[in-house]
N, C-alpha and C positions, 0 to 999 in steps of 0.2 A: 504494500500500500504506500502510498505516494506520499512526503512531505511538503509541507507549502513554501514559495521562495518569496522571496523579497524581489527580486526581479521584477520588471515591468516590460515585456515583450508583445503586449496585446497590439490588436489591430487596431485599438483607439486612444493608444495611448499619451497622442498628440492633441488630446479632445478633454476641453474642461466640462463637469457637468454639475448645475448648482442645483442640489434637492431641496424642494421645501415642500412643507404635505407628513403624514403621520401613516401610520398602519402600514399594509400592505399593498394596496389597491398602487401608487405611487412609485414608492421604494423600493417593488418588488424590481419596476423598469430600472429605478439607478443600479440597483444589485446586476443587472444582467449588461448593463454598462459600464460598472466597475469590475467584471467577470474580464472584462475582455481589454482593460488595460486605462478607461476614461478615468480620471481624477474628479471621482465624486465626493463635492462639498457638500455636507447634508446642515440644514440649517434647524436650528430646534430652540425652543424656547429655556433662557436662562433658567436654572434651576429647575426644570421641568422635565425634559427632553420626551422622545416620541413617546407614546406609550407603548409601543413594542419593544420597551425595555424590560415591561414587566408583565408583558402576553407569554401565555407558554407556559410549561414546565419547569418547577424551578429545584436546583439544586442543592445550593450552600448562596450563605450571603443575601438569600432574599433576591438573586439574580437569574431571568428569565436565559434558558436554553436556544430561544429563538433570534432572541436578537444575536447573537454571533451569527449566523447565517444571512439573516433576512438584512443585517447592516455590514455583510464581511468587504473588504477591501474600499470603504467609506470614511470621510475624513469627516470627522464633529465639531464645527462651532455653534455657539448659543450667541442667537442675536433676536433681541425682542422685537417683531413685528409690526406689531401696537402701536411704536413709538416713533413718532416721524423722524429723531434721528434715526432709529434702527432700521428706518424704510430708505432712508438716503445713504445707509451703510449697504442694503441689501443690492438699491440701486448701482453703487457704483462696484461691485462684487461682478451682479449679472454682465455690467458691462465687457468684462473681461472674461467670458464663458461662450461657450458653444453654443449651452442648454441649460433653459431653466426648466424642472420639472416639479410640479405640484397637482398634488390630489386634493384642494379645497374644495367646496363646496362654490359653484361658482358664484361670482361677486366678488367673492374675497379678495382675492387680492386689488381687484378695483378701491375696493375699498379703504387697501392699503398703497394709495397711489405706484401698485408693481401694474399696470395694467400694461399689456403686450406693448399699444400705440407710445405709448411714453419710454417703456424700457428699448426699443427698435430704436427710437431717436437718436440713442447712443451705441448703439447696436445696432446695426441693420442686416447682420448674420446671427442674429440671434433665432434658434428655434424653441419656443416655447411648447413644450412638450404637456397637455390639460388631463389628467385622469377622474374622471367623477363618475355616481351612476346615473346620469341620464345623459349627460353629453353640457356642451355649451348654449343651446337654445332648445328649442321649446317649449311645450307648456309643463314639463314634469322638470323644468332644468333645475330648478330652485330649490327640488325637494331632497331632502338628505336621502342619501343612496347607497347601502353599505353592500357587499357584493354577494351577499344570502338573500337581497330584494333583484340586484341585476340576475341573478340565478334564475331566482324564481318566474320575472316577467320577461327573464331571455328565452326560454321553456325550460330548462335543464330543468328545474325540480319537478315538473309535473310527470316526465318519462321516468324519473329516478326511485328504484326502492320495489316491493313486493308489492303486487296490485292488490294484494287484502289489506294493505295498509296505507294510511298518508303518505305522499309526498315527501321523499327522504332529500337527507341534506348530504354531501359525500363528503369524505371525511377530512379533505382539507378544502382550506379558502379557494376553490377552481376561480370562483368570478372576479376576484380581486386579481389572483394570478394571468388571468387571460386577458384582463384590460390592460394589465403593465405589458403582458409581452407585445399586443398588439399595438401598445404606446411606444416600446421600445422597438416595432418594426417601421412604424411611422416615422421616428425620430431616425432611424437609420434612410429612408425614402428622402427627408425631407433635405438631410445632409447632402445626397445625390445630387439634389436639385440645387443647392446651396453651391452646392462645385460650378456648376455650370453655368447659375447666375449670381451667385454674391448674395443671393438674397435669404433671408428667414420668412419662416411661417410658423403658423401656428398647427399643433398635434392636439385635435380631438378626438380621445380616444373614451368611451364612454362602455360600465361595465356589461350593461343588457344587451349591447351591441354584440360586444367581441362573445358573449356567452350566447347570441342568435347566431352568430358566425358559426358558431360550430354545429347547427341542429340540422348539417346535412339536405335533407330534401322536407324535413317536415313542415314547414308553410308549403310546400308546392303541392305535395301530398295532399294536403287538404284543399288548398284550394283547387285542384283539377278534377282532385278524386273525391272529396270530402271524408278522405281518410284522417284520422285522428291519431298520433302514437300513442297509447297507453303503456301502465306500468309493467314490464316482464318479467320482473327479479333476476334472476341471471342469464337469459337467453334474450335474442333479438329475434321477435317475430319472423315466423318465416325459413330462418336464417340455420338449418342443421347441418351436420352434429356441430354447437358449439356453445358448450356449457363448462361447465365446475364439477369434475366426477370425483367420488367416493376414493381412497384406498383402502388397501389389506389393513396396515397401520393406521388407520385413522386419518389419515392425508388426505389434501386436495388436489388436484390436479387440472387445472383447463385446459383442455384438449379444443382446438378448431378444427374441423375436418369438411367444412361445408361444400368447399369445392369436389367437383365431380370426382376427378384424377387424387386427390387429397384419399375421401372418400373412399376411393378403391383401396388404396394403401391401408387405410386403419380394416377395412373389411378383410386384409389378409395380414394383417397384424391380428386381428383379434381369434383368427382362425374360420372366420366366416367369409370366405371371398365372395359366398352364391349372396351374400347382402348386398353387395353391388348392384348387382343384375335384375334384385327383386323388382316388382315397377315400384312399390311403397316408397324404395330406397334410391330407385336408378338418376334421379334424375333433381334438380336442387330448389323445382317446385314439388316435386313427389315428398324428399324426405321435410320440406317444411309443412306439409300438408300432415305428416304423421311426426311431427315434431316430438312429442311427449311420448310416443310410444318406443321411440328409435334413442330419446335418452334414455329410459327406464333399462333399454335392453344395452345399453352399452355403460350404465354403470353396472349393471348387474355383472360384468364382464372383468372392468377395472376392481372391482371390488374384490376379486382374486389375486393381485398383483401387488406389493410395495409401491410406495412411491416412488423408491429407488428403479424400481426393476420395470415399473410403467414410463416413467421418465425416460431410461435408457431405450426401449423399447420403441418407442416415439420418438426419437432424437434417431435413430437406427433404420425407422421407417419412414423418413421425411416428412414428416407430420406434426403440426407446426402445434406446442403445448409448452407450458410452464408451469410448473409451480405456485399456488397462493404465499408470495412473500410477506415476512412482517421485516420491520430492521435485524433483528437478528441473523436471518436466513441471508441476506443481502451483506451483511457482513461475512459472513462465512463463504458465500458464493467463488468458485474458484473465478469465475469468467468477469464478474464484476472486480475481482483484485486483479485480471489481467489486462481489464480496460480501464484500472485505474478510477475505475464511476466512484469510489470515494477515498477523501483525501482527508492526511493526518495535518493538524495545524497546531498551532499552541496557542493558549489563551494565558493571560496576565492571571486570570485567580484560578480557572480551570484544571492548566496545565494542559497536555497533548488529550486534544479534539476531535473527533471524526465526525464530517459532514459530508454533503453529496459533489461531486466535483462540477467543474466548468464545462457545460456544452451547450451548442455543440463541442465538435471537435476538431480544430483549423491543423492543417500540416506544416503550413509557414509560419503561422502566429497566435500561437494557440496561448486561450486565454487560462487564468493562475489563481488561486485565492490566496492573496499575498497576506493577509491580516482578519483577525474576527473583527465584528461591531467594537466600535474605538467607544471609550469612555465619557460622556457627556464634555461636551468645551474641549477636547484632548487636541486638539488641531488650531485652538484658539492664536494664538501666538506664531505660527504658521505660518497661517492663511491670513491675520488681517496684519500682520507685522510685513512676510515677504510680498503678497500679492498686493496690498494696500497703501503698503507703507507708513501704517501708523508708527508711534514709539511705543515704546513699554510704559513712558507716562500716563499717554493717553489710553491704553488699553484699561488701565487701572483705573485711569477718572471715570469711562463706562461702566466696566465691572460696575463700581461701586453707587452708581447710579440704577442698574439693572439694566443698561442698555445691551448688552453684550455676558 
């Protein structure tokens, strides 16, 4: 397993990026921008700082498990908002950035004279990167939007969960994560366009969107066909064999096999070739048509077998299955220690850390997790002493003001 370096090789790493915004929905984008080499300034409130300092799981010290992740390779100063100096600090900060990124609730920062039109004035390569849940206009713009509502009214929760029961939640934040990456595919589009013309723009990236983005065909489904997706619990309508089967040991296993030629191969894995052939089975409207009867008989099957020995079995007959992982199993996994998918780091109170690594995965410039989530203000002195130019007097006249 891999150690983290201090090195800076990324593809961005000629790229400043100023975060301001809390949670995830935001920071997940600067994380996947500091991933890859950008020098992300994350901004937070004096004596405050995000609240995903203290989301999570917590250890020792009253200190959340998450923020090393969700803030790794991130630079911390505390500068008050609120405070028209702290808004004329914040202004002349952006000026010298690539990218401002925030997940406010729109107005806000209007409010805090950071508004695009004014901050471009000084800027006019400046891309403003916006994450909310509803977008920048409309009639729902205004409403607070946390990304278990962009979930919900992007469809994801209504397809999600056992149809004998409500509408499940899955088990991480997906809506907050899909609005940062789609902010942070934006914000890489928008850079393109920035080469080409000198100019910025603005990245509205909103969370019900990027969670519609991914629901496939189901608005067209409906509206052509007046088809509706409902709940399935582990199977996709239709869609055989591909499920979650049983082992000898108590194991899970999901096995896909829905393709014809797939299909065939688990029919002479399992020692039944003549299931091919059957019409029930032959054909990939036939076996969704007897969906349930065609799992029943191929756990009944697996349920003979180790995990061990179904697994190999299935990796031997090209037949595309995994394992139900929890982290344990993923650490232990030989194939994820030989792609390096997680990396050891060290933390200041923790000591040596393991978290998920940098991907993708570049062959000329591949991105590093050079540091966990930095310590409230830790970058203070840094960033407004080198990038600003302030003195150490003045740093402290703030401080003690609470501007900073």
């Amino acid at each position: 397993m891999p150690t983290t370096t201090s090195a800076n090789n990324g593809p961005l790493s000629d790229l400043r990026l100023v975060e301001m915004g809390t949670l995830l929905a935001g920071p997940f984008c600067g994380q996947l921008m500091g991933d890859f080499g950008a020098e992300v300034i994350k901004v937070e409130p004096p004596n405050q700082g995000d609240p995903m300092r203290d989301w999570g799981q917590e250890k020792a010290h009253g200190m959340s498990l998450w923020w090393p992740v969700v803030a790794r390779n991130k630079k911390s100063i505390t500068l008050n908002l609120r405070e028209a100096e702290g808004q004329a600090i914040a202004r002349d900060l952006v000026a010298k950035a690539d990218f401002l990124l925030e997940n406010f609730r729109p107005g806000t920062l209007e409010r805090w004279n950071l508004d695009y039109e004014r901050l471009r004035d000084r800027n006019e390569g400046l891309i403003m990167i916006r994450v909310s849940g509803f977008g920048q206009t409309g009639p729902y713009s205004k409403r607070a939007g946390f990304g278990a509502v962009g979930e919900a009214m992007g469809g994801l929760r209504y397809v999600c969960g056992d149809p004998a029961t409500p509408p499940s939640r899955m088990g991480i934040s997906i809506g907050d994560s899909l609005a940062a990456t789609f902010a942070c595919l934006g914000g890489m589009m928008a850079l393109h366009h920035r080469e080409r013309t000198g100019q910025g723009q603005v990245v509205d990236s909103a969370i019900y969107e990027a969670v519609l983005n991914m629901m496939e065909s189901l608005v067209t489904e409906y509206d052509l066909a007046g088809y509706v997706r409902e709940r399935q619990g582990s199977i996709l309508p239709n869609v055989a064999p591909s499920n979650i089967y049983p082992t000898r040991d108590g194991g899970m296993i999901l096995i896909a096999a829905n393709q014809d030629t797939v299909f065939g191969r688990l029919a002479v894995a399992m020692g039944r070739p003549e299931l091919a052939e059957d019409e029930r089975y032959a054909t990939h409207s036939a076996r969704g048509a007897h969906q349930a009867e065609l799992d029943e008989l191929i756990a009944a099957w697996t349920r003979t077998l180790s995990g061990e020995e179904l697994e190999q079995l299935m990796a031997d007959s090209g037949i595309p299955s995994g394992k139900i992982y929890r982290a344990q199993e993923m650490l232990e996994d030989e194939h994820f220690r030989a792609r390096e998918a997680i990396v050891k780091t060290l933390h200041p109170v923790f000591g040596e850390i393991r978290m998920q690594n940098v991907a993708p995965k570049l062959s000329a410039t591949p991105g590093a997790v050079r540091m966990t989530g930095p310590e409230l203000g830790q970058h203070n002195e840094e960033i407004y002493g080198e990038i600003l130019g302030m003195s150490t007097g003045h740093m402290t006249e703030l401080r003690d003001r609470g501007i900073i």
